[in-house]
C-alpha positions, 0 to 999 in steps of 0.5 A, spaced: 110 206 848 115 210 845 117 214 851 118 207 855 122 204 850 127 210 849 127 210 856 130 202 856 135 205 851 138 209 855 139 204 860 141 200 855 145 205 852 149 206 860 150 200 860 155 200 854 158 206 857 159 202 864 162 197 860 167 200 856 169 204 862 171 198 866 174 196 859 178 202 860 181 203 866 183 197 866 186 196 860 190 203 864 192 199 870 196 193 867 199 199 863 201 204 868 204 196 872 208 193 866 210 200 862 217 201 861 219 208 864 225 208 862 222 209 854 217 214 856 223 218 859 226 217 853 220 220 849 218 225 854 225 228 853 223 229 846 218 233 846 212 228 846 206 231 851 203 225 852 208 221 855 209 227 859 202 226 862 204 219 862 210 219 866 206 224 872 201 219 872 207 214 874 209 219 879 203 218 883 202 211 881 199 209 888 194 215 887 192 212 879 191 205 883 186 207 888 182 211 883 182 205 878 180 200 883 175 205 885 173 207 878 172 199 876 168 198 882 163 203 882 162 202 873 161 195 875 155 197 879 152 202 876 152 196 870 149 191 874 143 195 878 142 197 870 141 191 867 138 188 874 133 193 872 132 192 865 131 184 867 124 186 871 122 191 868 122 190 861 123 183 860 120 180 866 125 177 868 123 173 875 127 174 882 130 166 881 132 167 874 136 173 875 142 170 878 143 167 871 143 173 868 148 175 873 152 169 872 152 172 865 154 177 866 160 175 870 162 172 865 162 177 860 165 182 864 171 177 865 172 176 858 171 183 856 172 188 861 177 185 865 181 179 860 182 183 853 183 190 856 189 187 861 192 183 854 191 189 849 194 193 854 200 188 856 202 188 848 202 195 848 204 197 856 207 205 853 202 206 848 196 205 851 198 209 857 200 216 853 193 214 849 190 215 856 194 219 860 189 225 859 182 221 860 186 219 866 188 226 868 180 227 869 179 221 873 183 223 877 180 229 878 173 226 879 175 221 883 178 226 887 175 225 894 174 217 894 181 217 892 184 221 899 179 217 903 183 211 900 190 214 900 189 215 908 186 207 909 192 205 905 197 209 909 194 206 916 194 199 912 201 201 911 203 202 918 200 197 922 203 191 917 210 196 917 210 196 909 215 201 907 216 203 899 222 201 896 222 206 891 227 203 886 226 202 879 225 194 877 229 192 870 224 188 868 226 186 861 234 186 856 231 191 853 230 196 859 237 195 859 240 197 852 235 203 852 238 205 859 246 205 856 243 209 850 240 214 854 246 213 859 251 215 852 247 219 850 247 224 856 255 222 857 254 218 863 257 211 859 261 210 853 259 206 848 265 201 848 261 200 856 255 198 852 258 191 851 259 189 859 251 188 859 251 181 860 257 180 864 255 185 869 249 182 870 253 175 872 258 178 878 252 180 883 257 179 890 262 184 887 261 190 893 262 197 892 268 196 896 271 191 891 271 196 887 272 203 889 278 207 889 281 209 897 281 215 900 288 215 900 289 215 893 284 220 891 286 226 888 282 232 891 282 239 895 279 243 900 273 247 898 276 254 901 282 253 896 283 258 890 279 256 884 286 256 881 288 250 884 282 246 883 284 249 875 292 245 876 290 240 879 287 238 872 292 241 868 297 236 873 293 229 873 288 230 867 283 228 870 276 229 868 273 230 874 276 231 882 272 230 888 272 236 894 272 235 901 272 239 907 277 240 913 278 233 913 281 229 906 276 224 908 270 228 908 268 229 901 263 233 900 263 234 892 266 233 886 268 238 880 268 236 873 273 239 868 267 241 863 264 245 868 270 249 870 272 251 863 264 253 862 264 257 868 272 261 867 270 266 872 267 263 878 271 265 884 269 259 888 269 252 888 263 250 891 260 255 885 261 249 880 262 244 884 256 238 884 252 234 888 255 228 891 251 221 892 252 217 898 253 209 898 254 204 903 261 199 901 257 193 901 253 195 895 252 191 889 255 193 883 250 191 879 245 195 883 249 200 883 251 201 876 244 201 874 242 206 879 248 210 877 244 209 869 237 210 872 240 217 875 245 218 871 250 220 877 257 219 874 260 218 881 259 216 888 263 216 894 263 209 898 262 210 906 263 205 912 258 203 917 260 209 922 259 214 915 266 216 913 268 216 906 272 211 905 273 211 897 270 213 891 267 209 885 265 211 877 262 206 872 268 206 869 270 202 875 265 197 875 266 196 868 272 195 868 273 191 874 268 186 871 272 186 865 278 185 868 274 179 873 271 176 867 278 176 862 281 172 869 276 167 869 277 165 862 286 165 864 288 158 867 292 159 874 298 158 870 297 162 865 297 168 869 304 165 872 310 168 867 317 165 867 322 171 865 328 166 867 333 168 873 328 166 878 324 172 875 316 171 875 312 176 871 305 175 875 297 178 875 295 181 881 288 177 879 292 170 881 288 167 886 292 167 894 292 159 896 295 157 889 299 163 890 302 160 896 302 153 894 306 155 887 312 159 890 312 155 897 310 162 900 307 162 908 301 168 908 297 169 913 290 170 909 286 176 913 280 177 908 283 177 901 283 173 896 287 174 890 295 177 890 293 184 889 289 184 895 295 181 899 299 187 897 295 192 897 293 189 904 301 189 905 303 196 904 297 198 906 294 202 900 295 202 892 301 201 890 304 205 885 309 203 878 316 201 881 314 200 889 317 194 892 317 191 899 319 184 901 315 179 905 319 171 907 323 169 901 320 174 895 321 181 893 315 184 890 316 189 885 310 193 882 310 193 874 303 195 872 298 199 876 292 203 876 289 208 882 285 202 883 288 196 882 294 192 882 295 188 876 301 186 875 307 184 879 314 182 878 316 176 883 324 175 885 327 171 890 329 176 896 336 172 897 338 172 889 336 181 890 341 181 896 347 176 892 346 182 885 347 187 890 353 184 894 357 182 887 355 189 885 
């Protein structure tokens, strides 16, 4: 007696087992799909194992979901073929009457081991993955087998219903954010003053790399096989922190430099030595997405290329900040307020005015081709940005640029051509 008795223990005792590891592993697969990667990066990176564990795990996130799906089948029905058993033998439980005792366990699977381990698991996403990592670890290994088997049906699947991975990171939360700009500040990618554009970055989601690059034309660079001296002047003469590489062509641009690395590596005799990898983007990519991925990467610079694959500019975070900033302090600007009167028929104008009540303030006829502000025109005008103090006429105005950058016009001086042209025959 005692022996049958311990022998339903031990049924009963595997049953409990079962539960819990269904408990568990799926407890882990709403962690491993609702975990913010960017704070366990950020406790990988100081030093905490399981959040390193947990991070390989995310690396291999299609493995841990095949092995889980497998996992929890295989518990359920080792659960149900022990209690099915203990419902004849020990219990008598007649062939009718057991399908209440699987409606039961339904029930009690579905409250217990599915409901309450995914909203534990939820609240606490990153905590419970790196307090499971290790036992995760093992299953993966134990799993092993039918986890291949259920890769190689996956990518057959993948195939035939022409799935392809995106292989992006989603921000799922404000919070995500604000850990990557402190991650991003942290490792020098981003200012801290950048922090406070979160919110009007996210609001500009048609601006493209384009918008926002600065043109071959006006990027200062050398040529990969020049002396490292050169590279060192051309610092020295442009302060810049960082200056691109190209080869043979200036629109080739390969790499860049940044100063930091030619003061730590005084002795280098070739640029390629210092020079660092270099990141592709097409000119019609969103600079929301692309400012993330720059954060998530922590890449400082990218170089834009056209749909036949020629670097046409290049951009920096700093450029999409300021590029949004500078769009945002426009909008909240009147078309008016843009326009200042300096007397003598003199207007001091933002490049940001818009180009339709451009023509209709100042009676101008443009031809539109693409642009939309005044910046534009004259950019598109003379062909390249232009620089403090270049002008050029065009129907009855002289346009004088007062403020510039090496992307972007921003403020221009506005003169009538016949009144320049009288100043000058009195003179």
């Amino acid at each position: 007696m005692i022996l049958i008795m311990s022998h339903y223990l031990l049924y009963i005792i595997s049953i409990f087992i079962m539960m819990l590891l269904h408990f568990f592993v799926s407890g882990v697969e709403t962690a491993l799909l609702t975990s913010d990667r960017i704070r366990l990066e950020d406790l990988s990176g100081s030093g905490t194992r399981s959040a390193r564990r947990a991070l390989a795990i995310l690396d291999n996130i299609e493995n841990a979901i095949i092995m889980i799906q497998i996992a929890v089948n295989v518990f359920e029905i080792a659960a149900t073929a022990f209690i099915a058993y203990l419902a004849t033998t020990a219990f008598l439980i007649d062939e009718p009457k057991l399908v209440l005792v699987a409606a039961v366990q339904t029930v009690v699977f579905l409250l217990l081991c599915e409901l309450s381990p995914k909203i534990i698991a939820r609240a606490n996403a990153e905590r419970f993955l790196m307090f499971s990592s290790y036992p995760v670890a093992v299953l993966l290994v134990v799993f092993k087998p039918l986890v291949a088997f259920g890769f190689a049906i996956s990518g057959i699947l993948k195939r035939i219903l022409n799935v392809a991975d995106s292989g992006r990171m989603i921000l799922k939360s404000r919070d995500e954010i604000d850990t990557l700009f402190k991650i991003g500040e942290e490792e020098g990618v981003i200012d801290e003053e950048h922090q406070v554009y979160v919110s009007e970055i996210l609001t500009f989601k048609d601006i493209t790399a384009r918008e926002v690059m600065t043109p071959t034309i006006d990027i200062v660079s050398v040529e990969i096989n020049q002396d490292v001296r050169v590279l060192a002047d051309t610092f020295a003469n442009t302060r810049f922190s960082r200056v691109p590489v190209y080869e043979k062509r200036v629109d080739n641009l390969i790499g860049y430099v940044f100063y930091r690395d030619i003061l730590k590596n005084r002795n280098c005799k070739r640029i390629q030595d210092v020079m660092n990898k270099v990141h592709y983007v097409p000119t019609t990519k969103k600079i929301v997405e692309l400012y993330f991925e720059m954060l998530e990467n922590l890449i400082p610079v990218v170089f834009v290329v056209n749909e036949y694959g020629a670097v046409v500019g290049m951009a920096t975070h700093e450029d999409i900040a300021e590029e949004v900033v500078g769009e945002i302090h426009a909008s909240d600007q009147s078309e008016e307020e843009l326009i200042i009167e300096l007397g003598r028929g003199r207007y001091l104008v933002s490049g940001k005015l818009d180009i339709e009540f451009f023509m209709k303030r100042f009676n101008a006829a443009i031809e539109k081709r693409g642009f939309e502000t005044l910046s534009g025109f004259i950019a598109y005008r003379m062909g390249k940005i232009p620089k403090k103090g270049d002008r050029f006429t065009y129907d009855k105005y002289t346009f004088i640029i007062e403020e510039a950058t090496e992307r972007s016009i921003d403020k221009v001086i506005l003169q009538s051509a016949k009144k320049k042209r009288r100043a000058t025959e009195g003179a």
